[in-house]
GUBA-647884 format. One record per residue: x, y, z of N, C-alpha, C, O, CB in turn; residue in one letter. Coordinates in steps of 0.001 Angstrom, whole numbers. Atoms other than C-alpha are relative to their C-alpha. Last residue first. Glycine has a CB too. Layout:
N
<<X,Y,Z>,<X,Y,Z>,<X,Y,Z>,<X,Y,Z>,<X,Y,Z>,a> ...
END
This chain:
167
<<-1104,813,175>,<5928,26767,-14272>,<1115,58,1422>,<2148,-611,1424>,<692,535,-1433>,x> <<-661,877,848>,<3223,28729,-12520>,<1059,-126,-750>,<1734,902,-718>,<-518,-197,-568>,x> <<-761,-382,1172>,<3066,30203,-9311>,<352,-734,-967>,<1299,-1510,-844>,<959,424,262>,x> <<-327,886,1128>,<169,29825,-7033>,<864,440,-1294>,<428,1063,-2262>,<-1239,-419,-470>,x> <<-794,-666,938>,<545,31154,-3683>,<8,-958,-1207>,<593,-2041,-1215>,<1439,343,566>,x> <<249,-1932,-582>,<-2905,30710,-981>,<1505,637,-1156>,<1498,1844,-1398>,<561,411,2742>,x> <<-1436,-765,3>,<-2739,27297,-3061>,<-491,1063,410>,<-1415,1637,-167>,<897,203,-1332>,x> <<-194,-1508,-499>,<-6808,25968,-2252>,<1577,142,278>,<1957,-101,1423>,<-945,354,1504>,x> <<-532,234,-1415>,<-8027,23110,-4090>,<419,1471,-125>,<320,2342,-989>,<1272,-1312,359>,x> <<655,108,-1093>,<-10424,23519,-7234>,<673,232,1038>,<83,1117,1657>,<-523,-1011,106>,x> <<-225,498,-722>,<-8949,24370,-10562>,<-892,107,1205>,<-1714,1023,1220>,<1004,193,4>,x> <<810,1258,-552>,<-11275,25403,-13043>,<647,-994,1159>,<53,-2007,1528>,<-279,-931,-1257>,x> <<1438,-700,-528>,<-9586,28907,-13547>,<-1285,-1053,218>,<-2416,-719,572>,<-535,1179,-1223>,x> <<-405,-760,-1502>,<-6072,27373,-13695>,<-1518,667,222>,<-1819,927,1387>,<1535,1452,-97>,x> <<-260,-1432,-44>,<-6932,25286,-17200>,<-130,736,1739>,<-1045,365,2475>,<-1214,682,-1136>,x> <<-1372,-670,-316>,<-7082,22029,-18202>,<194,1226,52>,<728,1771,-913>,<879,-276,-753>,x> <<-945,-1359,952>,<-11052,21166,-18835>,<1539,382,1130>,<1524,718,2314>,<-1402,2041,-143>,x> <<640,110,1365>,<-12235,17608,-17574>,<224,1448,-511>,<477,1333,-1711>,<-1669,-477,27>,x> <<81,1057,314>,<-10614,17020,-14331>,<-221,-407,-1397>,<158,-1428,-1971>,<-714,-355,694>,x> <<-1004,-223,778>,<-10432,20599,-13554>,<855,-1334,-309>,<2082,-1367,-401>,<754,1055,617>,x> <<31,-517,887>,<-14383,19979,-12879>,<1790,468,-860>,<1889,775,-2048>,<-968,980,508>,x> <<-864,646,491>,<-14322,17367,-10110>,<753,882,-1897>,<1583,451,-2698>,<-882,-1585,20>,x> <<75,680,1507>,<-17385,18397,-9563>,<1268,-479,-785>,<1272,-877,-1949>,<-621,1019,-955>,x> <<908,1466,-37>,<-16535,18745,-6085>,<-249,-246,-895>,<1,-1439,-1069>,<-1152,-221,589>,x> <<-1087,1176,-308>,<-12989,20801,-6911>,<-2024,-960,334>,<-2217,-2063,-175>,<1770,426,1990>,x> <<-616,311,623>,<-15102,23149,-9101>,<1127,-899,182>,<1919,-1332,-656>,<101,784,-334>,x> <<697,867,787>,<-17841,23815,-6780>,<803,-861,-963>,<390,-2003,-1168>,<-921,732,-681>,x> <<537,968,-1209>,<-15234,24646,-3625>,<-1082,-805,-1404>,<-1081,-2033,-1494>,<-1079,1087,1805>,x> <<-1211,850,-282>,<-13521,27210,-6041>,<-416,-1827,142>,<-99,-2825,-505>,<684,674,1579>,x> <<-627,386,1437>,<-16332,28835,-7201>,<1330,-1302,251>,<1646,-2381,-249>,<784,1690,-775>,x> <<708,615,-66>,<-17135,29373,-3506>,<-470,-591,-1077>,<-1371,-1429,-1036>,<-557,431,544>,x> <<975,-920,436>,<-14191,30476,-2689>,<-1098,-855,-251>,<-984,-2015,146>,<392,848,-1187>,x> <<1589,383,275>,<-11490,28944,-954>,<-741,1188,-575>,<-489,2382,-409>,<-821,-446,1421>,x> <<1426,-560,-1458>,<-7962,30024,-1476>,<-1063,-166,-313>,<-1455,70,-1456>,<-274,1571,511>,x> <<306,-1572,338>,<-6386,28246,-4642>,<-433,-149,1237>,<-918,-1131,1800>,<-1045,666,-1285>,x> <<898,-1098,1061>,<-5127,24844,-4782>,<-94,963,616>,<758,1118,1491>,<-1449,-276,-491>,x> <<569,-1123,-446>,<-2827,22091,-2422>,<-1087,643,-1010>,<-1705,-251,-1589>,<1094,908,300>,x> <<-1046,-513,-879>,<-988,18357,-2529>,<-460,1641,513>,<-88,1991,1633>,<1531,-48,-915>,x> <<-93,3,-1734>,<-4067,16992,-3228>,<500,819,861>,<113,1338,1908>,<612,-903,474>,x> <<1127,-284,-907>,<-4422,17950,-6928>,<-2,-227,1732>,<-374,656,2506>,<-1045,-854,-570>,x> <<654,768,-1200>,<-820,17194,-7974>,<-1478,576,790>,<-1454,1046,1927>,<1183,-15,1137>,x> <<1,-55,-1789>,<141,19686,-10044>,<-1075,-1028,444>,<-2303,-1050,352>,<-505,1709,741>,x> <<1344,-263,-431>,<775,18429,-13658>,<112,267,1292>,<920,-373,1965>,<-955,-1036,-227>,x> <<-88,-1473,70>,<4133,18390,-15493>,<-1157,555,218>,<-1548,1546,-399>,<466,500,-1180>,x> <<515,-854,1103>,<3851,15055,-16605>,<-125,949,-15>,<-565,1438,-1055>,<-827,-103,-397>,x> <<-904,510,1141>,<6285,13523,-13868>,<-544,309,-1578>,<194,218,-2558>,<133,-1650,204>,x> <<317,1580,526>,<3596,14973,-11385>,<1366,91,-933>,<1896,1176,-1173>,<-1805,-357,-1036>,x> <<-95,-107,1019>,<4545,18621,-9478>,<254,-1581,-265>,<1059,-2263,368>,<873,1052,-333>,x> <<-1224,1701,451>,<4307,18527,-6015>,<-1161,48,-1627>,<-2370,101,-1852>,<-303,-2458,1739>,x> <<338,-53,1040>,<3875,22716,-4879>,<274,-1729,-580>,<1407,-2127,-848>,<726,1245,-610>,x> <<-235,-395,1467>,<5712,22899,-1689>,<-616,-351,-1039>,<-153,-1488,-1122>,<1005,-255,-366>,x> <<-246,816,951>,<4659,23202,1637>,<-72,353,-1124>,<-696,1312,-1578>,<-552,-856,50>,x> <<-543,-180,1837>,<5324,25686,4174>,<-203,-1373,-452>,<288,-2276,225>,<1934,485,-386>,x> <<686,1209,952>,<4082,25875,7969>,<192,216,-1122>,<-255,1313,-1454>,<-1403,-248,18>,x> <<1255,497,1109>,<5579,28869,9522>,<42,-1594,-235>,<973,-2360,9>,<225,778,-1681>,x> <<177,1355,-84>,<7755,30474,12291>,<-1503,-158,-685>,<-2616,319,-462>,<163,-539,1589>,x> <<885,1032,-629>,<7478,34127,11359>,<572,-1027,-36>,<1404,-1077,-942>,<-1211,-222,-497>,x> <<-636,-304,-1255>,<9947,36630,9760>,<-770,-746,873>,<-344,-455,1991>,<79,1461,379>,x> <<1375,-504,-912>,<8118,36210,6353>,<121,138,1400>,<-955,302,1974>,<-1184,-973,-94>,x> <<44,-1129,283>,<11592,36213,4425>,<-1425,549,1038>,<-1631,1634,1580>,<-29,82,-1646>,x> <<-911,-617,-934>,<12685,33321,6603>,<-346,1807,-26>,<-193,2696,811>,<1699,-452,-539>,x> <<143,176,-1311>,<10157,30723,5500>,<520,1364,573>,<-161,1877,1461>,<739,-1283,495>,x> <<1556,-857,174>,<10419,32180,1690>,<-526,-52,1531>,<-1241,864,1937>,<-1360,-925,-1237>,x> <<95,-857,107>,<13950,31444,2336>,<-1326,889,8>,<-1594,2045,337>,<604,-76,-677>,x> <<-448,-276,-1080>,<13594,27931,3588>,<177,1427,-162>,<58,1862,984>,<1083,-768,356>,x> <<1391,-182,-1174>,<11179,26784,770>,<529,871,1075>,<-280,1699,1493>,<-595,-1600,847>,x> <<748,-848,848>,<14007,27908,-1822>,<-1286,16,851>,<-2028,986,1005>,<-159,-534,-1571>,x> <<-717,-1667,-282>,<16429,26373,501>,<-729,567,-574>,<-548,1693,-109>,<1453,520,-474>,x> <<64,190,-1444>,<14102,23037,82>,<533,1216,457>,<-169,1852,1244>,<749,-1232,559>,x> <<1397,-432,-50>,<13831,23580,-3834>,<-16,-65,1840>,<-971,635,2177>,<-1249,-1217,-1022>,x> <<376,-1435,1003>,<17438,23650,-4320>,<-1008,672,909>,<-973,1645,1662>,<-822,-336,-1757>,x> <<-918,-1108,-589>,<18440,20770,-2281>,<-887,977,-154>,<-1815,1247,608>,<1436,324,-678>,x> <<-1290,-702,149>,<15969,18449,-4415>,<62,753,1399>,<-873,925,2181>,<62,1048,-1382>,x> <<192,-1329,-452>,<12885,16497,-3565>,<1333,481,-103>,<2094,-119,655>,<-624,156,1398>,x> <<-830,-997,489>,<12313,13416,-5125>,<-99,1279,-79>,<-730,1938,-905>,<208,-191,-910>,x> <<205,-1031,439>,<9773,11277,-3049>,<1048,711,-527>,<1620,1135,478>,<-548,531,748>,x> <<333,248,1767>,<9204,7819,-2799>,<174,1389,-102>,<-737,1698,-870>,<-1729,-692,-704>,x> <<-1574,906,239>,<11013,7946,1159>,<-186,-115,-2045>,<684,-343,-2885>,<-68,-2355,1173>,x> <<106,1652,365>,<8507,10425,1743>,<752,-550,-321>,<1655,146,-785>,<-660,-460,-792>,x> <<-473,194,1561>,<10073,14114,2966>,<-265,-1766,-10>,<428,-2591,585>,<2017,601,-366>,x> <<519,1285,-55>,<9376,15529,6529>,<-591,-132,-1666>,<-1429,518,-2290>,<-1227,-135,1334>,x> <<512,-211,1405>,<11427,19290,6581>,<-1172,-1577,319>,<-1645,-1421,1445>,<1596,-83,-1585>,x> <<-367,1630,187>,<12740,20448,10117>,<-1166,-266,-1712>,<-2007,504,-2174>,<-759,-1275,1983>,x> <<535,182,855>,<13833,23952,10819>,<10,-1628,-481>,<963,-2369,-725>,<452,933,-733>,x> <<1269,-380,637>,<14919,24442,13875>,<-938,286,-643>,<-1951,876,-266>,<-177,188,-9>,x> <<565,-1495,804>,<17580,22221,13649>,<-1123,483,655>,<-1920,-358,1071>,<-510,-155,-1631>,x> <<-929,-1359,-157>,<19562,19589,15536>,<-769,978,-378>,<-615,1941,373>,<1332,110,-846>,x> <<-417,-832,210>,<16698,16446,15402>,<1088,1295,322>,<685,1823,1358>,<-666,-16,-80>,x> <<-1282,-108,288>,<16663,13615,17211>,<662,1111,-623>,<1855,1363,-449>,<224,-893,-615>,x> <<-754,323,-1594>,<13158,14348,18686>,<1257,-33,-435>,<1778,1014,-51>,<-364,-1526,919>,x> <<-16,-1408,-576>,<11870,15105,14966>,<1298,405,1627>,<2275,1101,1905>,<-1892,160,509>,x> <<-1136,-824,881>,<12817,11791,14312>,<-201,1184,318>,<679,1599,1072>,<-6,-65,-1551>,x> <<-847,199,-205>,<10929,10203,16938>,<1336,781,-630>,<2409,1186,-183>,<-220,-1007,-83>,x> <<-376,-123,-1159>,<7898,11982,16440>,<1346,-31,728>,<1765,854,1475>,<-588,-661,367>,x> <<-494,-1256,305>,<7917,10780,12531>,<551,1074,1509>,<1602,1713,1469>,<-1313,665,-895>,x> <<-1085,166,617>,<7959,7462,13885>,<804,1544,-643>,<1964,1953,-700>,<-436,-1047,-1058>,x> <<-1725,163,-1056>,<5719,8233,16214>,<1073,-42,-600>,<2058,482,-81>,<316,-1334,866>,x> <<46,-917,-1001>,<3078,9350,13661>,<1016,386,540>,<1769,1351,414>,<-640,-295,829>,x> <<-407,-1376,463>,<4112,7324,10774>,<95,472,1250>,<1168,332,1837>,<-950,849,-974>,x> <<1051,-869,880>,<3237,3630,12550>,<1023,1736,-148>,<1904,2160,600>,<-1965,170,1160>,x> <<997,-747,-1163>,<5256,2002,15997>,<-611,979,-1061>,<-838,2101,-607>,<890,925,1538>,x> <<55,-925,429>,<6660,-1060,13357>,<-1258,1295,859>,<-2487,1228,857>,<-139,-516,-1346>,x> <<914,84,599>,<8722,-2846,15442>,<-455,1537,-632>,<32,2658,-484>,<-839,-700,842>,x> <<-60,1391,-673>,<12330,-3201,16559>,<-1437,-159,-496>,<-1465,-1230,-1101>,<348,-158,1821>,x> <<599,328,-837>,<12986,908,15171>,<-164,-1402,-241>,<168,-1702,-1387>,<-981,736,149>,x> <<529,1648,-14>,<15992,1238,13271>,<-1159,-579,940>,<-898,-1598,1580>,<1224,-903,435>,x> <<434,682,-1522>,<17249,5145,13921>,<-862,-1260,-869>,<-1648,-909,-1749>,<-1243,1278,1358>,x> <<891,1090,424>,<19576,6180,10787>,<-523,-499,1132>,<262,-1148,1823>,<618,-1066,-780>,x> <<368,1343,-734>,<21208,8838,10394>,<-795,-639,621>,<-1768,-11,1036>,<433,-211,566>,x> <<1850,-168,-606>,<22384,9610,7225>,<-33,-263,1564>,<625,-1203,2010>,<-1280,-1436,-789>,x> <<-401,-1494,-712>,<26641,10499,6918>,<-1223,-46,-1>,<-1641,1060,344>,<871,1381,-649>,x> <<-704,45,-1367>,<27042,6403,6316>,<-273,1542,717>,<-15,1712,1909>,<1795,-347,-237>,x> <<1,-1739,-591>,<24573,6822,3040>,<200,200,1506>,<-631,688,2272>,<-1567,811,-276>,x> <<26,-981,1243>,<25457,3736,872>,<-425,1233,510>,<-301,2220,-215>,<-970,-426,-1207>,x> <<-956,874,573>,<25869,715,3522>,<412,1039,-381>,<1521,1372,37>,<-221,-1132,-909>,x> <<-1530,-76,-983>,<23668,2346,6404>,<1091,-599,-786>,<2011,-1032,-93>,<-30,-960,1565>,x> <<-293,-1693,-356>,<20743,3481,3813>,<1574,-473,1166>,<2613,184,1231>,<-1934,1091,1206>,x> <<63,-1108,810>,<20511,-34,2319>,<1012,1123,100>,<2117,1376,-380>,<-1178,496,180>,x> <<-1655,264,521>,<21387,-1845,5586>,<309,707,-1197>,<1383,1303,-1286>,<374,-1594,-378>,x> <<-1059,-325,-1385>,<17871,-252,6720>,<1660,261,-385>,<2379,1258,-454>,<-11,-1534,1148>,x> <<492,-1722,13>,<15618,-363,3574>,<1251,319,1169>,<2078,1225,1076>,<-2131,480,707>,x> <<-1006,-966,-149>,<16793,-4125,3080>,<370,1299,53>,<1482,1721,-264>,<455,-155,-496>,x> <<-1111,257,1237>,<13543,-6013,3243>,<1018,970,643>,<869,1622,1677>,<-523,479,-1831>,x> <<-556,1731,768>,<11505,-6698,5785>,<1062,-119,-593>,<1944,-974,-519>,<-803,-636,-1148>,x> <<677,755,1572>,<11143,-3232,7313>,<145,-1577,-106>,<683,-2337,698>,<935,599,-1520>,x> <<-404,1530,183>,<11226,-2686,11458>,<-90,-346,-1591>,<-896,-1230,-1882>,<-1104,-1066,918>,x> <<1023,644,-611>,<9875,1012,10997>,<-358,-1693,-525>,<-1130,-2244,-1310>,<-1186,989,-245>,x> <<1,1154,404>,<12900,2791,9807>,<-1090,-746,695>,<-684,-943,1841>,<1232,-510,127>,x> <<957,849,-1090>,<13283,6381,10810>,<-268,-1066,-436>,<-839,-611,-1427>,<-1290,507,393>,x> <<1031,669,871>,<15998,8417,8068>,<-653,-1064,1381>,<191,-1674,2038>,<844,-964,-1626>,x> <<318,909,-383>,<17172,11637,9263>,<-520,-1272,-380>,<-1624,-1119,-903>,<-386,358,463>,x> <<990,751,873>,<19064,13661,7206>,<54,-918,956>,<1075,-1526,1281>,<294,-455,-1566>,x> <<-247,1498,-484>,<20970,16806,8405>,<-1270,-1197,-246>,<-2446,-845,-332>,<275,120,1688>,x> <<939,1050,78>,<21363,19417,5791>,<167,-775,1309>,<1335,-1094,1533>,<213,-885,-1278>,x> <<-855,1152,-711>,<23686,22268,6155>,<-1430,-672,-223>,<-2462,-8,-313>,<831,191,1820>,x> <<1051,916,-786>,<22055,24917,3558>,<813,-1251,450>,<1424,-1954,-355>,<-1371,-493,-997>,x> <<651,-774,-487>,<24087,27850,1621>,<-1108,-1262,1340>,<-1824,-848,2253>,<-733,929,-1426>,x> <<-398,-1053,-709>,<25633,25847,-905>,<-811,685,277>,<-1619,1062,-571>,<778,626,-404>,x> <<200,-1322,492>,<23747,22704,-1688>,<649,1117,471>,<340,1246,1655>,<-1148,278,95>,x> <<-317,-1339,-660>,<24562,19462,-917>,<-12,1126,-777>,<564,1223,-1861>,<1227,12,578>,x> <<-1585,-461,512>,<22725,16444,-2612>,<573,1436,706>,<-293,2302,831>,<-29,309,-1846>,x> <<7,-867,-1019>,<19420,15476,-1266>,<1343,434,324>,<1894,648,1404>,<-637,-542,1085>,x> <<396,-1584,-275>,<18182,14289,-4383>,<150,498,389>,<-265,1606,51>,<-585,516,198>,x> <<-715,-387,1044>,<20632,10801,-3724>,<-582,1379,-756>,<308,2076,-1243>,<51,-1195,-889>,x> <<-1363,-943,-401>,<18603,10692,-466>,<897,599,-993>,<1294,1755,-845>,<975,-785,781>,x> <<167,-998,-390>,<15410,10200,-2738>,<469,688,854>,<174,1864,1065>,<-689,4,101>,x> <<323,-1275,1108>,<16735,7879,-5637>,<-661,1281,1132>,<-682,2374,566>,<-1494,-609,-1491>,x> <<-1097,-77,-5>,<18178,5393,-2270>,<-344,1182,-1535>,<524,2047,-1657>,<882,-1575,61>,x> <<-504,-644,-1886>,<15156,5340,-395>,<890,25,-1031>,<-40,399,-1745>,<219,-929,1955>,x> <<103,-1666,535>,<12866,3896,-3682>,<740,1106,1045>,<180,2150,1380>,<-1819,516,-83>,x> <<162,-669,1159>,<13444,325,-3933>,<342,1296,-46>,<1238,1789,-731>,<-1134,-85,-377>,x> <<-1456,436,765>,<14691,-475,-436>,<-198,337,-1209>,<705,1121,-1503>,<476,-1543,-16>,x> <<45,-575,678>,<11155,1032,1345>,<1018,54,-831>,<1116,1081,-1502>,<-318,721,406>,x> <<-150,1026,1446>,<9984,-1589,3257>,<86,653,-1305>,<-538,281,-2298>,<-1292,-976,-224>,x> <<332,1848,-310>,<9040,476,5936>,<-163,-336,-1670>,<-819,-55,-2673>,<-1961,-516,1190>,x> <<-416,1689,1195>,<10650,4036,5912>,<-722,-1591,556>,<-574,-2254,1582>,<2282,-468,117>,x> <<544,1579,-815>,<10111,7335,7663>,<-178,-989,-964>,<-656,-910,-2095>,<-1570,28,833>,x> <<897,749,849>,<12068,10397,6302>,<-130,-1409,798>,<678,-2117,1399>,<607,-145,-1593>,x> <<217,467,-780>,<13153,13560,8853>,<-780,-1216,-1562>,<-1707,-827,-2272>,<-679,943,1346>,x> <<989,522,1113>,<15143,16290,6740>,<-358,-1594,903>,<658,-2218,1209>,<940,-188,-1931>,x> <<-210,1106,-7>,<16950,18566,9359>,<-1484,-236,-855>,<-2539,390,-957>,<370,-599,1452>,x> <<1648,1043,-24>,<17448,22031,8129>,<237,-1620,99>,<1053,-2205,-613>,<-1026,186,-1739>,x> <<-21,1686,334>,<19885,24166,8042>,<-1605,-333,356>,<-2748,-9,678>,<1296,-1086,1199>,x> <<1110,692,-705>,<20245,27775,6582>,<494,-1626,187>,<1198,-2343,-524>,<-1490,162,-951>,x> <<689,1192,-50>,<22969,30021,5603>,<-134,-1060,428>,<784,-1703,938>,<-54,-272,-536>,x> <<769,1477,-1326>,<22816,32951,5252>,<42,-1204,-762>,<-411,-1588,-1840>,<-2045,120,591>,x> <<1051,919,419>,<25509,34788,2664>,<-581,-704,1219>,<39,-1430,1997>,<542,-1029,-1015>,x> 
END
C-alpha cells in the first residue's frame, strides 16, 4: 500500500470558535501521515492556547503580529516536511478521506499539480466559487446572468470544473 503525506498548513486570527471542528476532521487515516500546521496571526482571543491545550501533536507557529494570509501562509509552507502541502481554512471541514482521495488523483497523473476539491454547501449544493465547467461560451453567459441561480440543473451552471462528478 502507498502511502502518502501531506502537510496541512491553516492560518488563524481569531479563530477559537471554529479551529477546533476543523482539526478534529483531520483524524488519521490509513495510508496518509498528516502533518498539521496551524499559523496564528497574533489573535485576540484564544485560537492559539486553544490549538496548544487540545491538539499538542499540531504545530503551532504564533506570529507577534498580524503579517496577513500571504506570509502567513508562506511561513507555514517554509516549516513544512512534505511535498505535498494542502492549505485548509480554519472554518473549514475537510476530512482525511477526501484529502488522500485528492492525493491519489495527484499521483495517478504522474505530474506535480494544482488540485482542488469540489466544496459542497451543508445543503448539498456546490459552492459556485469554489469551481464549474471548462469555459465555453454558453458557459461564460450562464455564470454572468447568473442563470444557475434561477433554474437547478448542471446545464445552466456557469464556472469552470475541468472534472465534474456528481454526488
Amino acid at each position: 500500500m502507498t502511502v502518502f503525506s501531506l502537510a496541512i498548513v491553516i492560518v488563524t486570527y481569531n479563530s477559537a470558535d471554529v479551529i477546533g471542528a476543523c482539526l478534529q476532521a483531520l483524524a488519521p487515516v490509513e495510508g496518509l501521515e498528516l502533518e498539521i500546521i496551524v499559523v496564528d496571526n497574533a489573535s485576540a482571543d484564544d485560537t492559539a492556547d486553544f490549538v496548544r491545550s487540545n491538539y499538542p501533536e499540531v504545530r503551532l507557529i504564533q506570529n507577534s503580529e498580524n503579517v496577513g494570509f500571504a506570509k502567513a501562509v508562506n511561513l507555514g509552507a517554509s516549516m513544512a516536511g512534505s511535498d505535498n502541502l494542502a492549505l485548509v481554512n480554519p472554518d473549514a471541514i475537510v476530512s482525511s478521506t477526501a484529502l488522500l482521495q485528492l492525493l491519489k488523483i495527484q499521483d495517478s497523473r504522474g505530474t506535480p499539480s494544482i488540485i482542488a476539491p469540489r466544496i459542497i454547501q451543508p445543503q448539498g449544493r456546490l459552492l459556485i466559487s469554489s469551481g464549474g465547467h471548462f469555459p465555453t461560451v454558453w458557459r461564460m453567459l450562464c455564470h454572468y446572468f447568473a442563470i444557475s441561480r434561477i433554474i437547478d440543473s448542471p446545464r445552466f451552471e456557469g464556472h469552470y470544473l475541468l472534472e465534474h462528478q456528481p454526488g
